[in-house]
Each structure stands twice: as C-alpha cells, then as structure tokens.
N, C-alpha and C positions, 0 to 999 in steps of 0.2 A: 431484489432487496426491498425493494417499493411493498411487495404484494406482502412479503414475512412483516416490514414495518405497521403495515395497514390490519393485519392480523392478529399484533400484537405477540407475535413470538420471537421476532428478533430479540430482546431481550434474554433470549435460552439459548440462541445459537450462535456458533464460531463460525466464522468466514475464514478459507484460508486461499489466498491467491498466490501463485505464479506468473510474474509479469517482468516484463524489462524497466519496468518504470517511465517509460514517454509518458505516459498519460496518469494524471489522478487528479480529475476532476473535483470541484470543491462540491459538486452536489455530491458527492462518493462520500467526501471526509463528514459531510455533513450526515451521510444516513448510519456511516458507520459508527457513530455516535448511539444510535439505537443498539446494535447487535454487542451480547455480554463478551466478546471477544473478535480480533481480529489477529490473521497471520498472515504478513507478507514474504513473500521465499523472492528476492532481486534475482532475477535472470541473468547475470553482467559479468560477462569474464574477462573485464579487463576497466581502464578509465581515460580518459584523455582520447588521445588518437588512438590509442589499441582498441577500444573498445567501437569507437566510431569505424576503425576497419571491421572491426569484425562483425559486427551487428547494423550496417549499414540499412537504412537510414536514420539511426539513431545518433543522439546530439547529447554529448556526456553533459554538458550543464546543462540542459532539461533533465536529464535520469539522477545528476547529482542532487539539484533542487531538490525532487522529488522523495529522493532517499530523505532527505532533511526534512522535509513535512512529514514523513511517519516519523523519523524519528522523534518529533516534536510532541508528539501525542502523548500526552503525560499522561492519561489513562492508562491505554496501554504498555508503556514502558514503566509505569510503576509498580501494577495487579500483574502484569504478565512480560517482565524482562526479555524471559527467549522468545518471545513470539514475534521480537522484531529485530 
C-alpha cells in the first residue's frame, strides 16, 4: 500500500481483504484513507465463545472492536454501503 500511496495511484484503486479481524492497525486505517475504495469480507463464523472455539486464538472483542472501526468509516459506508 505504501509503494501504490508514494506512486500516487492509490487513489484509482480498490483494496479488497479477507481477514478474521484480530488485527487492523491504525497505520492501515490511515493509508487506506489514500485508496478510492476499500472492501472487507469478516472471516467469523460465529461470536462470543463460538467463535473463540472455533477460530482459536482469536478473542471476539478484539475482532468485534475491529468490526466497529470499519464500520465507523464514513467514507466508506457512505460512497460504498456494500462494501462493508
């Protein structure tokens, strides 16, 4: 993302990930600020302890937070509703 921002075409392109949600670094939220689109697809088949079984070592309120900071991106959920 670094090399597309410094390039100056992030702005043209969509990111789309697949992730469980442990991790979304604030340097992430910050570069995806650059790119004209973002798509998260949550990896979680379940919440609470279903999910902490099934996806072990994964900790539902880190992956829940997490849900909640994309969702928070008003960019995104305003220009591009299904994309999160």
């Amino acid at each position: 993302m670094e090399k597309c921002i410094e390039l100056d075409v992030a702005k043209d392109m969509i990111i789309e990930y697949n992730t469980n949600m442990t991790a979304l670094p604030p340097r992430v939220l910050k570069m995806w600020e650059e790119f004209k689109q973002i798509r998260v697809g949550a990896s979680i088949d379940g919440y609470g302890d279903v999910l902490e079984y099934q996806r072990w070592p994964i900790k539902w309120k880190q992956a829940k937070k997490n849900l909640e900071k994309v969702s928070l991106i008003k960019k995104y959920n305003k220009e591009y509703p299904s994309s999160i």
